[in-house]
N, C-alpha and C positions, 0 to 999 in steps of 0.2 A: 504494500500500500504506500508507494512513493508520489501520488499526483501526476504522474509520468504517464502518456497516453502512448504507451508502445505498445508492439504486436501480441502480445497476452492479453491486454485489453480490448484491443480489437477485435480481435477472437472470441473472447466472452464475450462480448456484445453481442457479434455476428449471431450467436450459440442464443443469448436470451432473445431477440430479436425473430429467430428463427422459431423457438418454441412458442414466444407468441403472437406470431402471423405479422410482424412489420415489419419494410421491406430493408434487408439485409444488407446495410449499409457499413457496419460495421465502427458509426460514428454516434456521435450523444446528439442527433440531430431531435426537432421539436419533438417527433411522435414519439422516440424510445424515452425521451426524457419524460413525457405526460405518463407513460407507462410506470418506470421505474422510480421518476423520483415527486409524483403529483402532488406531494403537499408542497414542490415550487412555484404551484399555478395558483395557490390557493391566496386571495387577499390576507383572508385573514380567519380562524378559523373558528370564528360565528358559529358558538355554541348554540345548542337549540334550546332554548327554555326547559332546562328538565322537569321544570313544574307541570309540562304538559304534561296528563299524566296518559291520555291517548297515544302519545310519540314514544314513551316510555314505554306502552303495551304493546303495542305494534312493533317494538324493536325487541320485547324480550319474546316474541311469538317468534319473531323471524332468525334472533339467537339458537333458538331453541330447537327450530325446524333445520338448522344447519349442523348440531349437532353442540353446539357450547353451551351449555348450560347455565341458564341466569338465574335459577332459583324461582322460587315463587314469580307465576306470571299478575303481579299485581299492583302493577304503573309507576311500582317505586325503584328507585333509583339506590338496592342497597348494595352492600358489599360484596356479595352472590354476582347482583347484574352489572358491577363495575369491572368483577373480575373476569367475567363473561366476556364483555365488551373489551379488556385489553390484548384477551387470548383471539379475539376476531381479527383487532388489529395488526396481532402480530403477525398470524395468519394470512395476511392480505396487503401486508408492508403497508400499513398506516401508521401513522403518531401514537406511539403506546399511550393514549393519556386515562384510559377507564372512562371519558366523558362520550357522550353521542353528540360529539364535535359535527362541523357542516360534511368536513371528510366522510370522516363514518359513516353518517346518513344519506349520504350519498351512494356509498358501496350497499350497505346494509340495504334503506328502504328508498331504492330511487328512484320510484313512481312517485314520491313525492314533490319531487322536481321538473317534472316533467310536463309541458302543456297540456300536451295530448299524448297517451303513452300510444296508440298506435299509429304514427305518421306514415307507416308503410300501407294502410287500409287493407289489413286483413281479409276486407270482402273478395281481395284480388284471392279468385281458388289457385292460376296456377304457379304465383309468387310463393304459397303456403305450400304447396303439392314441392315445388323444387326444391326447398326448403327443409320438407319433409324428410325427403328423398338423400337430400346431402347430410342432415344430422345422424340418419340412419346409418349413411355408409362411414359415418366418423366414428358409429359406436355406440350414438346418443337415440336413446328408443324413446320415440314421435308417438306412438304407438299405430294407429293406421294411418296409412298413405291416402286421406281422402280430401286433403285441402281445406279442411276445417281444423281452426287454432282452437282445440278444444286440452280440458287441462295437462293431460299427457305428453301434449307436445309444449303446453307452454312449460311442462317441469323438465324437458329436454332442453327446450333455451336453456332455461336459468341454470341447468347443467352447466350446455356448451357456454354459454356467457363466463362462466363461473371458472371454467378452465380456461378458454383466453380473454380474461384480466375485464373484460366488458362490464356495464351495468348491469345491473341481474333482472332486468324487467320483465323477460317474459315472453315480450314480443319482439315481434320482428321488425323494430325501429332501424335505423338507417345506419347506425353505427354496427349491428350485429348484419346487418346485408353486404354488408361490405365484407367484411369478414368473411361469412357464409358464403356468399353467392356474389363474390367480386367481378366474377365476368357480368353480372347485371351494368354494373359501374363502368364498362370499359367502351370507348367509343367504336372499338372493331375486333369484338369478339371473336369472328371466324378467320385469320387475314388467310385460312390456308385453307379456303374452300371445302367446307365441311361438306358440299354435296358432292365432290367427288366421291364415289363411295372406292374407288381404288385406292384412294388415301387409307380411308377407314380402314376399308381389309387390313393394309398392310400395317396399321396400327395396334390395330385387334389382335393379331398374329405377333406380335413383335412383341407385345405387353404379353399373352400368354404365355409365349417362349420365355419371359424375363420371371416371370412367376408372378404377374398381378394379373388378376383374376376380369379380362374383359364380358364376361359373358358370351354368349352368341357372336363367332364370326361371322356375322351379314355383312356389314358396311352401312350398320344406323347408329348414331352416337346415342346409345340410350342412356337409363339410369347405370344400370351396371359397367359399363364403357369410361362414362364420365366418373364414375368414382376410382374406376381403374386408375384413370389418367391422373386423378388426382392423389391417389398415392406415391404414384410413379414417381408427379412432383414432387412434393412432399418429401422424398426421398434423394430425388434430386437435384435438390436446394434451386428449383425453378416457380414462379409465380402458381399457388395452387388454384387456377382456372377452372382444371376440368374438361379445358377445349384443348383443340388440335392448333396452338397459335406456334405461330415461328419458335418462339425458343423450343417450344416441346417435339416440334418435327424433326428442326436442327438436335434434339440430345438423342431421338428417340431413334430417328434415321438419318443419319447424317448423309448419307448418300446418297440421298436427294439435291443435296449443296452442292456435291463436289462435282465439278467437270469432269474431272477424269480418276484414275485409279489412284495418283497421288495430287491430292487436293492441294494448292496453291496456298500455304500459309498463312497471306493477308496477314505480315506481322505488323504490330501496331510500333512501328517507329523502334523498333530494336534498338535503335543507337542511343534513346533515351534513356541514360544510365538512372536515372530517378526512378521512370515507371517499374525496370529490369528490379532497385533498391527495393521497392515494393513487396517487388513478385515474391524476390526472396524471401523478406518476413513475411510474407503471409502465408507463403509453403511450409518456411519452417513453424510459424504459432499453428498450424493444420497437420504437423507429426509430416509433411514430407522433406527431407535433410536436403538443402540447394548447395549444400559447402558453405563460400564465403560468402558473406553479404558486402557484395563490393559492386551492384552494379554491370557486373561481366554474365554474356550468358555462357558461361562456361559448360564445359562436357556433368559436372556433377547439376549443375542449373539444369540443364538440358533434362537428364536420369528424373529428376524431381519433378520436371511439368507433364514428362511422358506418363510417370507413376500417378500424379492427378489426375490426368485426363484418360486416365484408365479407370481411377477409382469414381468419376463422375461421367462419364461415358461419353468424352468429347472425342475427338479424331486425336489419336495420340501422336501428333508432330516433333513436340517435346519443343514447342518457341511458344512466343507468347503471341498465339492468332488470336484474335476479335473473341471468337468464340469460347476462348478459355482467358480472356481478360472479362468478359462480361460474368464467370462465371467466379475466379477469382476475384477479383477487383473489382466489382460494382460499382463502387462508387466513383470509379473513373468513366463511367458511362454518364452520370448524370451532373444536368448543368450546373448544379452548385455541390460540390463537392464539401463544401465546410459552411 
């Protein structure tokens, strides 16, 4: 713990980042900070009158229903439900304070916050049907697939909420869609022509051969297809979509990109001893050994990017192509790096 933002740090990040679903930057930018460190967003931490003793009820129900124990459910605020309340927060990396601070209440009951706790309008069936469909292939039992947010599936939300870091409301507000069903959010979900169904085949086939489970080789991206895919991600340290987009064709079938038998390495500027400084920390904070960190792509550099891009299933060149900077180095990809 030196204050020092070197390549172990980066790494951990990458790593918390990655388990819960933001994009893998491997930097303290806005999003991973609201994540990990939220009581810096907080003005100030605007106790809630604990004399209410209805706020006080409704928090020790909702203790209680998670498993912490506040003692007597009876609007007081004693020794039982402060200790209750610090074990939530520890739980959940808020301010240990035993009080139902705005934090808390926030994690705890944050339909109380909320204008309208359904902005997604649930009436939408096959928003809830897709929905459904993805919490089940994550683990989380919806219970039927019929498009109706009925309580089963809202105690799946607050599952899945519950495990990535979200409000726990229930519904399928905007911040758990994004999350869930990110390709809703994207302006060009398909860019690799999902009706090709030759595509599909050979995707279908390629995921079964790898051991994720497409269901049915047709050439229709159904439920079981799209969950394949998105383990695959998932696995793959690539955007979990679900679709057939660029990165996932490039990891999945790279042989599609290439022109010919030995694919044209498109190195990103080799000579740039900085990016090369990079590569190496970040192969070596990821267990693969580059040698020196000097900059040079030397023959043990080389050993090191081919051993990655074996382990992540890119075209193993052993330089630093597009495709294996995009995958190491992200955040050389995007327009503000810091």
């Amino acid at each position: 713990m030196d204050g020092n933002f070197g390549a172990q740090t980066e790494a951990a990040l990458r790593e918390y980042q990655r388990t819960y679903r933001l994009p893998q930057t491997g930097l303290l930018d806005e999003a991973t900070q609201r994540s990990l460190l939220p009581e810096r967003f907080q003005a100030s931490p605007a106790p809630t009158s604990l004399s209410n003793q209805e706020v006080v009820l409704q928090a020790q129900r909702q203790l209680k229903a998670l498993g912490f124990n506040p003692g007597d459910v009876d609007g007081n605020v004693g020794a039982q439900t402060e200790a209750a309340v610090r074990e939530y927060q520890r739980a959940y990396r808020l301010p240990q304070t035993g009080m139902l601070d705005e934090a808390t209440l926030r994690s705890l009951l944050p339909e109380r916050f909320q204008a309208s706790p359904t902005p997604t309008s649930p009436s939408n069936q096959e928003v809830i049907l897709q929905a459904q469909r993805q919490l089940k292939a994550l683990g989380f039992n919806p219970g039927d697939i019929d498009g109706n947010l009925g309580a089963q599936t809202e105690a799946a939300l607050r599952e899945y909420q519950r495990a990535y870091r979200l409000p726990q409301t229930g519904q399928l507000d905007e911040a758990t869609q994004r999350s869930l069903l990110p390709e809703r959010f994207q302006a060009s979900p398909a860019p690799s022509s999902l009706s090709n169904r030759e595509v599909i085949l050979q995707a279908q086939r390629q995921l079964k051969a790898l051991g994720f489970n497409p269901g049915d080789i047709d050439g229709n991206l159904g439920a079981q297809t799209e969950a394949a895919l998105r383990e695959y991600q998932r696995q793959y340290r690539l955007p979990q979509t679900g679709m057939l987009n660029e990165a996932t064709l490039r990891s999945l079938m790279p042989e599609r990109f290439q022109a010919s038998r030995e694919p044209s390495p498109a190195p990103s500027r080799l000579s740039n001893r900085e990016v090369i400084r990079r590569a190496q920390i970040q192969l070596r904070a990821l267990g693969f050994e580059p040698g020196a960190v000097d900059g040079t792509p030397g023959r043990q550099t080389q050993a090191a990017l081919r051993e990655y891009q074996r382990a992540y299933r890119l075209p193993p060149t052993g330089t630093l192509d597009e495709a294996t900077l995009r995958s190491l180095l992200p955040e050389m990809q995007q327009s503000s790096v810091r």
